[in-house]
Structures are given as C-alpha cells and as structure tokens.
C-alpha positions, 0 to 999 in steps of 0.5 A, a space after each residue: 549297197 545293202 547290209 544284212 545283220 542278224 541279231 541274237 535272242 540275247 543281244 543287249 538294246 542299244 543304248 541312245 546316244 546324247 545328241 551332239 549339238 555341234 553336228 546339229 548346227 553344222 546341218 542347219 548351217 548347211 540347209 540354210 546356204 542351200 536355201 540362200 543359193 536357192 534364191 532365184 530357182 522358185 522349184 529349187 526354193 520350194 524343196 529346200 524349204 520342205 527340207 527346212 521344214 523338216 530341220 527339227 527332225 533331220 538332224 537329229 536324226 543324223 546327230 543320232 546316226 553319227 553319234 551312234 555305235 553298232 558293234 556286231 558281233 560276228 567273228 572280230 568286225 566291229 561297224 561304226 557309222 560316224 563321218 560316213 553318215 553325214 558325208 552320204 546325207 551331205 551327198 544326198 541333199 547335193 544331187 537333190 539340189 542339182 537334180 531339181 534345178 537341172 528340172 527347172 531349167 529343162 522345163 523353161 522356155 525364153 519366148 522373145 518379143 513379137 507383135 502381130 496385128 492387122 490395120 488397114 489405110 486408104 490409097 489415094 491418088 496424085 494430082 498433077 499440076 504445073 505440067 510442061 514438055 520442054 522442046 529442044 531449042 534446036 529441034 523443037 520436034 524432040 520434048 527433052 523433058 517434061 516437069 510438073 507438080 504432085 499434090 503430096 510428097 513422094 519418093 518415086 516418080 516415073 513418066 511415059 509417053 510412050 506406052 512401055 517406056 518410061 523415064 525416071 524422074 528426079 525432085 527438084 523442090 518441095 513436090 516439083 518433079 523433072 523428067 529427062 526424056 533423051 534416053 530414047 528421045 522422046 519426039 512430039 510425034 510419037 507422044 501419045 499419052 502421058 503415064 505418071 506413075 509416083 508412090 511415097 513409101 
C-alpha cells in the first residue's frame, strides 16, 4: 500500500533520531537464529550470510525507522512508524527465509544407487562318467533308471532316451546323478539315444 504526502516550502527537517541500541542487538540477534537454522540449506546460508554482511546497515537503518516520528500535518492525522516497522522487516526477512529454502528444495533431485556394466564368461560343457542303465529285475526289457557322473557341479540335471521325453534327475552325492525313468517306461528297445542336458546356475 502505498502513501503520498505532500510537504510544504516551509515545513521544518526532520530532526535525526538517537539510534536505540536495544533495537540494534534484537535484529542482529534475530539474523544470527536465521543463519544457525540455515545450517544445513548451502543457498539458504548463502543469503543470510549476504544479509549478514549488510548487518552494519540494516539495522541501523531499521533503529532509525522505529525510532523515527513523521507528523504531517494535514488536517489532525498524526503518522508514527515505530513497532510497524520492524514487525514488516521481521515479515519480510521470514518469507525471504522460506522462499529460498522451498527454491532449494524444488531444485534437488534424490538420485538412488545403480550399477550398470558388462562382463562376459565361457560356457563349458559336462563330461559324463560312471554311466549305467539299471534294468528291472523282473523284466529285464524295461531300463527303470540310468545313473552316471558330471565333471562339475550342477543344479539341474535331465535325461532322454527317447528323443522328446525327458526325465528328471535327482543328486545323490557330490557330482553323482540318478535318473528314474518308469514315467513312461522307458524300454531297452525304444532307447535310442541318450540326451543329458545339466546347467549349475
């Protein structure tokens, strides 16, 4: 809001008020809360600190402000700035405090953790020793199962005899490996080749 007042040729200077050094320590006290609150916000820190650069001037000039007297003299109105002053210089130095803080925020970002990379390893094979097809003692045409030896460990292991159907194996110890193969019977005749097919991971 603003306020136009028109002086006449005659009217007196006004005196200079006696600066009030009560006033003066209360705004460096206050500039000195906002820097410690200011601690961990680097752009906040840095215009408190431009303020507290200025704390020779600002508040001598607001001393004088609130110690000063304006009467104009303009039918009976008499205009004193005193408390008004230093609450609007309080106000002011607040919203610049929260201004530049909500600025702060607004431009970080919270990047997280990632990994990127690229890496590469060789894919060998097994080598099957120690194979045998277990007949059954009754029907010796039927193989009930065939067990046999990896070179490395591995994790899952599968056999075929038949080209399509494969059986699951199952770890006995160490590398050694047993395959039940009674679901579908696998039969001496219609085995014609054997697949073992095993990964570690």
């Amino acid at each position: 809001m603003g306020l136009n007042v028109a002086f006449s040729a005659s009217a007196k200077t006004l005196p200079k008020s006696r600066e009030n050094p009560t006033v003066k320590i209360q705004v460096v006290s206050m500039l000195n809360h906002f820097r410690s609150i200011a601690k961990g916000f680097p752009t906040l820190k840095s215009v408190l600190s431009f303020l507290q650069m200025s704390m020779r001037i600002i508040p001598d000039i607001v001393a004088e402000v609130v110690q000063q007297k304006y009467f104009i003299k303009q039918g009976v109105r008499k205009i004193m700035f005193q408390s008004r002053s230093i609450k609007l210089f309080v106000v002011v130095i607040v919203v610049l405090v929260f201004a530049t803080a909500a600025f702060a925020f607004a431009a970080t970002n919270t990047v997280p953790t990632s990994y990127a990379g690229e890496g590469s390893s060789a894919i060998s094979g097994y080598t099957v020793t120690n194979l045998v097809y277990n007949l059954n003692a009754t029907n010796p045409s039927n193989i009930d199962s065939v067990t046999f030896t990896l070179s490395a460990a591995a994790t899952t292991v599968k056999a075929s005899l038949v080209s399509g159907t494969f059986y699951t194996c199952t770890n006995t110890s160490g590398n050694n490996w047993s395959c039940t193969t009674t679901s579908p019977q696998a039969t001496v005749s219609a085995a014609t080749t054997l697949d073992i097919i095993a990964r570690d991971h």
